[in-house]
N, C-alpha and C positions, 0 to 999 in steps of 0.2 A: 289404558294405553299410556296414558300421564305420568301414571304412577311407575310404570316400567319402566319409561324411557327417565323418569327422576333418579329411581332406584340406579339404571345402567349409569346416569352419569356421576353418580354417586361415588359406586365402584369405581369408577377408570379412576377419580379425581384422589380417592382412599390410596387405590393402589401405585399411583405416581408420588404420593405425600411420601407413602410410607416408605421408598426408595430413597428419599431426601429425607438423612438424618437432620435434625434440627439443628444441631451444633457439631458443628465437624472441626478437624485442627486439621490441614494439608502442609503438604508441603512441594511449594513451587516446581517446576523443571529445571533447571540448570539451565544456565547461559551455555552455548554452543561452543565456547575457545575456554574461558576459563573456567566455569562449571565443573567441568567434570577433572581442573585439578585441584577444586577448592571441599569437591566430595568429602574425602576423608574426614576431612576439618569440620562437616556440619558446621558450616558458616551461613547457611542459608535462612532468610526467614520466615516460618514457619506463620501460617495466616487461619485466621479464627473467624469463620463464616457470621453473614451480617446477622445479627438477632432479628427472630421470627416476629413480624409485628401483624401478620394478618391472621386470620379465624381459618381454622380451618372448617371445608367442605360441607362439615355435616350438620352444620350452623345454617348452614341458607337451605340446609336441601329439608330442614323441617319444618319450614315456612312455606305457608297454604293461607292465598288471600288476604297478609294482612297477618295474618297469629302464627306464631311460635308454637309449635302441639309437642307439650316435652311429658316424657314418662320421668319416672326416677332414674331409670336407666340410661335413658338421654342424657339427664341429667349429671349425670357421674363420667359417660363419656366423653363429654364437652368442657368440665371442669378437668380430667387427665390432658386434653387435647389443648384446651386455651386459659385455664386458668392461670395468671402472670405470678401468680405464690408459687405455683409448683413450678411455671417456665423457668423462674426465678433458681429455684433449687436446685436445677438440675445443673449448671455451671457448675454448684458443688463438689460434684463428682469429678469434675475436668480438672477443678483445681486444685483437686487432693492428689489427682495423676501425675502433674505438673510438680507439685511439691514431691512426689517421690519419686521424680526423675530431678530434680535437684539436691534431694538427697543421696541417691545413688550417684552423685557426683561430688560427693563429700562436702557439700554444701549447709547452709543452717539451715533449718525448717520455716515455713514462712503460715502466715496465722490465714485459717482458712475460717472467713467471717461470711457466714449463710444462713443465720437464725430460722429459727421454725415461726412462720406469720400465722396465728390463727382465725384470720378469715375474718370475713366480710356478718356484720352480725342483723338479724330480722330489724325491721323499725319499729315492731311491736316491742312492748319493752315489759309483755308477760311470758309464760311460760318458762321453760329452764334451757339454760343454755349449756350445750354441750360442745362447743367447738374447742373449749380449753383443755390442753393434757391433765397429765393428776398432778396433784399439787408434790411439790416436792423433784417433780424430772426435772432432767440436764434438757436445756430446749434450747441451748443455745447456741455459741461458734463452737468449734471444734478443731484440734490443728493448733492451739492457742503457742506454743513453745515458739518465741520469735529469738531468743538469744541462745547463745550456747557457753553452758559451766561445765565445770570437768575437763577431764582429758580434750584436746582441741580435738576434732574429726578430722582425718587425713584425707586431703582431695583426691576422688579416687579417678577422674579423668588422666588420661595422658594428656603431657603436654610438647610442645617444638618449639624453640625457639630460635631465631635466630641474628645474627648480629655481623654486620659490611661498615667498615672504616675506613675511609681514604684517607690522607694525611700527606700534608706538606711543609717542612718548619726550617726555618733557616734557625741556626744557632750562632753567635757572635762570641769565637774562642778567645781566653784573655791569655792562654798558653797555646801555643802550638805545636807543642813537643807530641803534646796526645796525640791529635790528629793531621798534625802537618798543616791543616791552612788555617788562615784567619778566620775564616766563615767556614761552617759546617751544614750543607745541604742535605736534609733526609726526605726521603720519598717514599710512605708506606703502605702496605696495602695489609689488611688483617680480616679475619675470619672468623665466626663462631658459630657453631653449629651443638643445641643440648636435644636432647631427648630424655623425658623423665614422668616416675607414673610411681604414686604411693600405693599401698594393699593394706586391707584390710585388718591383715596381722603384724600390722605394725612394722612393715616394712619399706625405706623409703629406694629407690633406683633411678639412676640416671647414670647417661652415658654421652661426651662432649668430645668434640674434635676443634681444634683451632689450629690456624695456622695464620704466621706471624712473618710476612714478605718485608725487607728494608734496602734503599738503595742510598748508597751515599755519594759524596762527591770527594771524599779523603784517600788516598793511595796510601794508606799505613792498615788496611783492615784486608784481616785474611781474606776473608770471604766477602765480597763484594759484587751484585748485592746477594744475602743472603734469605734464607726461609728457617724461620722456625716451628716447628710442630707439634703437636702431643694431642693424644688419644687419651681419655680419662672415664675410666669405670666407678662410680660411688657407689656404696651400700651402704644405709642406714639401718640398723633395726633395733626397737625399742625393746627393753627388757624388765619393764617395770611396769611404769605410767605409760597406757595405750597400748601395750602389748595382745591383749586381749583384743580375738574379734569382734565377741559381742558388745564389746567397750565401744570399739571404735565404728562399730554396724546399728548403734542404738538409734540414730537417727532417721535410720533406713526404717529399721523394725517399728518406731514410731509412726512413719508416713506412710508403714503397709497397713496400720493401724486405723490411723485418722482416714485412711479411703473406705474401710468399711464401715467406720463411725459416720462416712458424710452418705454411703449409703443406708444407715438407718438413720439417717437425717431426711435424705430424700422420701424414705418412708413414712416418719412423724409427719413431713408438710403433709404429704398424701391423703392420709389419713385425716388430716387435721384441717384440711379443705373438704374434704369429701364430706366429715361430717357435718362443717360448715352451708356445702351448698344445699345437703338433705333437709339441715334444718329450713334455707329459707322458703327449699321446695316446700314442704310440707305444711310451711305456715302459710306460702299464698292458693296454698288447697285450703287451705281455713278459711285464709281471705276470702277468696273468691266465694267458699260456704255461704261465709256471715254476710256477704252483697245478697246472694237469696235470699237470705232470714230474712234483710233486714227489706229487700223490695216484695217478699210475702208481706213483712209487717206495716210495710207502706199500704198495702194493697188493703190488708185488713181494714185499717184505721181511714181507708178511704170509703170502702165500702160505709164503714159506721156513720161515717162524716153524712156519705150518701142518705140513707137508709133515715136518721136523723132530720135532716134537711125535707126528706118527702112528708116524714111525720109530722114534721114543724107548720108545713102547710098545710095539713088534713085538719092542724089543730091537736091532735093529740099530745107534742109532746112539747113543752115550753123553748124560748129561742134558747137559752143560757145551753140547750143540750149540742146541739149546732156549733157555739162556741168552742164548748167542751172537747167535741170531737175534732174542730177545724184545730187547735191546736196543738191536739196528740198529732192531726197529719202533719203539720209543722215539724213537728218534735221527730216522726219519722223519716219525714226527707231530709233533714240535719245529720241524724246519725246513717243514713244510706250514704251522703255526699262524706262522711268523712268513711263510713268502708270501701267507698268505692275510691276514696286516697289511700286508705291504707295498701288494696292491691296495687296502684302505680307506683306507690311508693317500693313496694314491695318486688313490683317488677324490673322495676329500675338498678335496683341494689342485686336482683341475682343475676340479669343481663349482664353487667357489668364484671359480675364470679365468673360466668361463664363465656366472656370473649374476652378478647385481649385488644380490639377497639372500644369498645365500652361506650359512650355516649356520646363519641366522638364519630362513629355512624352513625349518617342518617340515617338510613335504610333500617337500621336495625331499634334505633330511638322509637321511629314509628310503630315497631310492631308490637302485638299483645301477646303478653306467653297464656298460652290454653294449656293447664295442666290436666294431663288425660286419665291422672290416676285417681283413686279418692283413697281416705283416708280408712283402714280397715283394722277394727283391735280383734284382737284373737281372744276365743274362749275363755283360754286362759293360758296362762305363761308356764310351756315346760322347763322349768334354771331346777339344774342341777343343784349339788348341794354345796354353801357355799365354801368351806374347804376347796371342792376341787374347782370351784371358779378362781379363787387363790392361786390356786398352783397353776393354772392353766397361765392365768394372767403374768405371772412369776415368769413362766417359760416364752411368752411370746409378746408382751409388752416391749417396743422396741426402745425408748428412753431407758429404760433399765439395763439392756443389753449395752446400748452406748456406754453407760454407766463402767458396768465390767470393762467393759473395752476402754477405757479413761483410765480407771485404775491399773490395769495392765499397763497401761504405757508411762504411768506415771513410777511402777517399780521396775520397769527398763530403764528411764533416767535416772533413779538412784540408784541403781546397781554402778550406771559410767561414773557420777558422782562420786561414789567409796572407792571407785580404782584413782581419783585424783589424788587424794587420800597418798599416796604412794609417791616417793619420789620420782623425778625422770633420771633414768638410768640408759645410756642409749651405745647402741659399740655399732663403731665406722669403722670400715675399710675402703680403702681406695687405692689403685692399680694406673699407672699412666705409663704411656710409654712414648719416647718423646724421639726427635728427628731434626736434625742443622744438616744444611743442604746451600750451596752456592756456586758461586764463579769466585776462583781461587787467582790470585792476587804475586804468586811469588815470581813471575818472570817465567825461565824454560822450566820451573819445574812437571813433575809427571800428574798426572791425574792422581788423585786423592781420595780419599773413602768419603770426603764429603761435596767431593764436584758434583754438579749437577742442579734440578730445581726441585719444582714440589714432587714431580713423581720420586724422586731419591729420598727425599724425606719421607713419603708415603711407605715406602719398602723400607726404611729404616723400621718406622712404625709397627709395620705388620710382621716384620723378622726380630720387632722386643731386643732392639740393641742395645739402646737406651733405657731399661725400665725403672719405674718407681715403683715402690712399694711403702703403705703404710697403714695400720691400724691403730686402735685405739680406744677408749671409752670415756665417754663424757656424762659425769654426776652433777646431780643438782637437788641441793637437797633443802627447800623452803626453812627459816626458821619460825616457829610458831605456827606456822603452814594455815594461817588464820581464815583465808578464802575458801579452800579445800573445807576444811570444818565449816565452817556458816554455808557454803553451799551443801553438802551431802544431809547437815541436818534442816537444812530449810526444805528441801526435795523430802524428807522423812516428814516432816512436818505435813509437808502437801499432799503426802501418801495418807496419814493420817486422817487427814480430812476426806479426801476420797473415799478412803475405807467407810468416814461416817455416811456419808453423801449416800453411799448402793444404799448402806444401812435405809436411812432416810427415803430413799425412793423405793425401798421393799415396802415399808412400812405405810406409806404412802399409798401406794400401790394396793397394798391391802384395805386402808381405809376407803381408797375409792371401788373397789369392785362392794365392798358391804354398803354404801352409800348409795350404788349403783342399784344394787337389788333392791332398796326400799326406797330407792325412789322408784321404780318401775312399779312395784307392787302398790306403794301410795297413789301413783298415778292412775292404777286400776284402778282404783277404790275411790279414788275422785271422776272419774269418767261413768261408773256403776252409780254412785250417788247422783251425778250429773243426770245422770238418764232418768232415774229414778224421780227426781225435782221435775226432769222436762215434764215426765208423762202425767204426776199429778198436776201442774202447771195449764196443761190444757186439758184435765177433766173439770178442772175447778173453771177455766175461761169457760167452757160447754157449758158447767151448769151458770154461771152466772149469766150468761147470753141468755139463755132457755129461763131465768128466773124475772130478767128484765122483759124477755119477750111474753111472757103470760103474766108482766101488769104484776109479779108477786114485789119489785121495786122500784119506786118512782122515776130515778133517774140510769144515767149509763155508767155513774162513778163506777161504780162496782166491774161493769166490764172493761171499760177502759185501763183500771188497773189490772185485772186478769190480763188484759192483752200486755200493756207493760212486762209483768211476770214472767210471761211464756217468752218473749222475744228476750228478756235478759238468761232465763235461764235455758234459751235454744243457744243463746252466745255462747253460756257457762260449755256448754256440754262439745260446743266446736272447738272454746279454746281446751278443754280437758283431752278432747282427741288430740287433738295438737302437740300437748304436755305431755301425753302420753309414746308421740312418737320422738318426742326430746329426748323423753325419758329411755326408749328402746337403743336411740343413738346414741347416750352416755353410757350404757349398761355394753354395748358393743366394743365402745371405747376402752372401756375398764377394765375388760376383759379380752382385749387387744384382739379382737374377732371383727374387727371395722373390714377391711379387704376382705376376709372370708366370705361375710354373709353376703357383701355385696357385689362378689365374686370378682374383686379386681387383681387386674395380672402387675405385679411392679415392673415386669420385662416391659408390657404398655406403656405404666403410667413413665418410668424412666426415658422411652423411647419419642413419648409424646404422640404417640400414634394407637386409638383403639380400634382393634379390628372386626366387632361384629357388629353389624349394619342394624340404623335406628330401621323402625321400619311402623309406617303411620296406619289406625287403623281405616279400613277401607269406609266404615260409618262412623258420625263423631255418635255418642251416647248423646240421649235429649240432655242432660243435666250442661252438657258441657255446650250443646248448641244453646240452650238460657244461658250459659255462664259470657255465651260470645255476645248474644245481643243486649246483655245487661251492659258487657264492658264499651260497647261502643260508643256509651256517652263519656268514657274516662277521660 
């Protein structure tokens, strides 16, 4: 009933997370009066939900009594769910979004810095580490282009502007012929109103109205006061330099680039955590092993102490053997007090992988992770041949694909570069049609084609009484054109390095999947020999026991170092298992099969939400009920 009503509350807790994206961008309501005339304009600000700092659900609900019961599986889904490397990562994606809605605003590219972290590493400082990528990938920012050379990008927002002058000026005439009085009083009122929006083919438009109110104090001026007008159509368009869409679209293409470069970035951390938490998983299943060994080997070495001690007083065996053995038990409660640090140590460092409190909870400081799985080597290893692990690894290693995709974007900005290359050549036209409009000044004369105010100016306007008319083209032609050059061939330059770089990461890439298979196979062969040492190890302890106890040797040297023996070479063969699942998790890596085998979904890991349920088994295994009451002295 515990367990169902845990389970039940598991679910509702899953399924309300998972409706609350972890990182949201909203955008406000609008204010009730002016809101909804400041819409058009997206003036409003736009708000980025607070960062997730608590664990999610499925952290507490596998705690029973005091321990942590995690499978591997648990494991992987608590690192997608709270691990702060991958929390971390996922911004990347928002602000690769971000950078190409600034781009699509003809905007410069702005540098998207989200480094791939490789995790948290064992405190054992044997076996082989696998959390690092192959030597040679791009692991780093991505988005890097912070300036802009070549052709300028043309801002492709529309924009309004507008502009209200009032005005008052006395003027002090030294003639008064012009205006008749000695002081000349103006009274102004003026307007401007533009509308204006560049395109992508190099085309600029705008379209402006002003008008131009004056009142005076002089009786010699026809129109008093009068209005002046004009309506004005521009078009520019480029016919050389930026004429080209994809010229002037490179920045766009660039930042639809860097979004999916920052989602195989989001994939590398993935990956590059995941393989991190297995390894520590799997070393504190070693751990917690070698606490067994090493409180069997206590156990041994106490019995002998025993067994010594009874003999000592029958007389049979002299004291010095007592001694002998009182400080092998010594020597084995030393090395139990340091494996039973090595699992807290141990525990400490994957707690921390896997929440995003970290040791900053109590609740969670307190508790002991019970890992519920053991360590299992397979017969033997079905790998393909390694050609087609090559090729495999070629096609789905995601630092490589990044790779391509770098390069790509890197002969998109040389292509804009060589159109700089080209002088600016650009042909305007522009159309206005203009309007004077007042109160006329001549005494009984009759009304006039320009009596009236701004409405008579406005229909002058729109009936083109007045028009202008004017085209033209404007050259500009660099001498030595010295920037254009050093920029297109330093972009060629950079292209060229790129091109080495895929090179370099193919190559790379190959050396690590053949590295990959012989360490996996070496690792067999040490875990096989491993076994192989344990089991003579304790025939040879058997018969020395059996050679000391029929009187065929005076003392216990002989078994006491057998016993030694067997406990170092029970260690050898925990750490060889161990090595050996380093080795499965680099050979995954290599071969860019890490998500596959361990069947994770990126729609999850991107969303921060995994959705199939841990689920604890209904009996713990004896090995793991020892492994509880051993840890209770940690």
């Amino acid at each position: 009933m515990n367990y169902l009503r845990s389970s039940l509350v598991f679910l509702l807790a899953v399924s309300a997370l998972a409706q609350t994206p972890e990182i949201s961008i909203t955008t406000p309501p609008p204010a009730r009066i002016i809101g909804p005339l400041l819409r058009p304009f997206h003036m409003e600000q736009r708000q980025v939900s607070p960062a997730r700092l608590d664990d999610s659900p499925r952290l507490e609900s596998l705690v029973r009594a005091g321990n942590l019961y995690l499978t591997s599986q648990d494991v992987i889904a608590l690192a997608l769910e709270n691990n702060l490397d991958i929390a971390i990562q996922r911004y990347g994606q928002f602000f690769a979004r971000e950078t190409l809605r600034r781009a699509q605003a003809g905007n410069l590219l702005r540098i998207i810095d989200t480094p791939v972290l490789q995790g948290p590493q064992s405190v054992s400082t044997a076996g082989i580490s696998s959390s690092g990528l192959a030597g040679g990938a791009n692991v780093g920012a991505v988005g890097t282009v912070i300036t802009q050379v070549g052709p300028p990008v043309p801002g492709l927002d529309p924009y309004f502007s507008a502009q209200v002058q009032l005005g008052h000026t006395t003027t002090l005439e030294s003639d008064t012929a012009a205006v008749g009085i000695p002081t000349l009083l103006t009274t102004s009122r003026y307007y401007y109103f533009s509308y204006g929006q560049s395109f992508l083919s190099g085309t600029s438009l705008s379209v402006s109205a002003s008008s131009y109110r004056t009142d005076v104090n002089s009786p010699d001026f026809t129109l008093n006061p009068n209005t002046n007008g004009s309506v004005t159509l521009s078009v520019t368009q480029q016919l050389l330099q930026g004429l080209s869409p994809a010229v002037n679209g490179r920045d766009i293409r660039v930042a639809k680039n860097n979004l999916k470069s920052t989602d195989l970035q989001m994939k590398m951390q993935v990956i590059a955590t995941v393989s991190a938490v297995l390894d520590l998983y799997w070393d504190l299943v070693s751990f917690d092993q070698d606490v067994r060994l090493k409180q069997r080997a206590l156990d041994n070495a106490q019995k002998l102490y025993d067994d010594n001690r009874r003999q000592v007083e029958l007389g049979t065996l002299p004291q010095i053997e007592v001694t002998r053995a009182g400080a092998e038990v010594a020597q084995r409660k030393q090395e139990l007090l340091e494996s039973q640090t090595h699992v807290a140590q141990q525990e400490t460092v994957l707690k921390n992988a896997l929440s995003r409190s970290g040791s900053t909870s109590a609740w969670l400081d307190d508790v002991h992770i019970v890992p519920l799985d053991q360590i299992e080597i397979p017969k033997e290893d079905s790998l393909k041949p390694v050609s087609e692990l090559i090729t495999q690894a070629l096609a789905d290693r995601p630092e490589l694909q990044q790779s391509n995709i770098n390069l790509a974007s890197a002969k998109i900005m040389a292509d804009g570069d060589r159109n700089g290359l080209l002088p600016s050549l650009s042909a305007i036209a522009q159309l206005s049609n203009n309007g004077l409009a007042g109160t006329q000044l001549c005494g009984g004369c009759p009304p006039g084609y320009f009596s009236g105010g701004e409405g008579a100016v406005l229909l002058q306007e729109l009936r083109r009484n007045f028009p202008s008319y004017s085209a033209g083209i404007a050259l500009t032609i660099p001498f030595r054109n010295r920037v254009a050059q050093a920029d297109y061939v330093a972009d060629i330059l950079q292209l060229r390095q790129d091109e080495l770089r895929v090179k370099r990461a193919e190559n790379g890439i190959r050396v690590d999947v053949k590295n990959a298979v012989m360490g996996l196979q070496q690792a067999r062969l040490r875990y096989e020999s491993a076994v192989n040492t344990r089991v003579l190890a304790e025939e040879t302890l058997q018969a020395e026991q059996n050679r000391f106890n029929f009187g065929q040797v005076p003392d216990t040297t002989l078994v006491i170092q057998a016993q030694k023996d067997l406990v170092q070479d029970q260690t050898d063969e925990v750490q060889a298992m161990a090595n050996y699942t380093h080795a499965k998790i680099s050979f995954d890596l290599a071969v860019g099969q890490t998500l596959e085998v361990n069947h994770i979904s990126m729609e999850e890991a991107a969303s921060g939400h995994v959705a199939r349920e841990s689920r604890l088994p209904a009996t713990l295994p004896p090995a793991t009920q020892e492994g509880i009451q051993q840890g209770g002295a940690r």
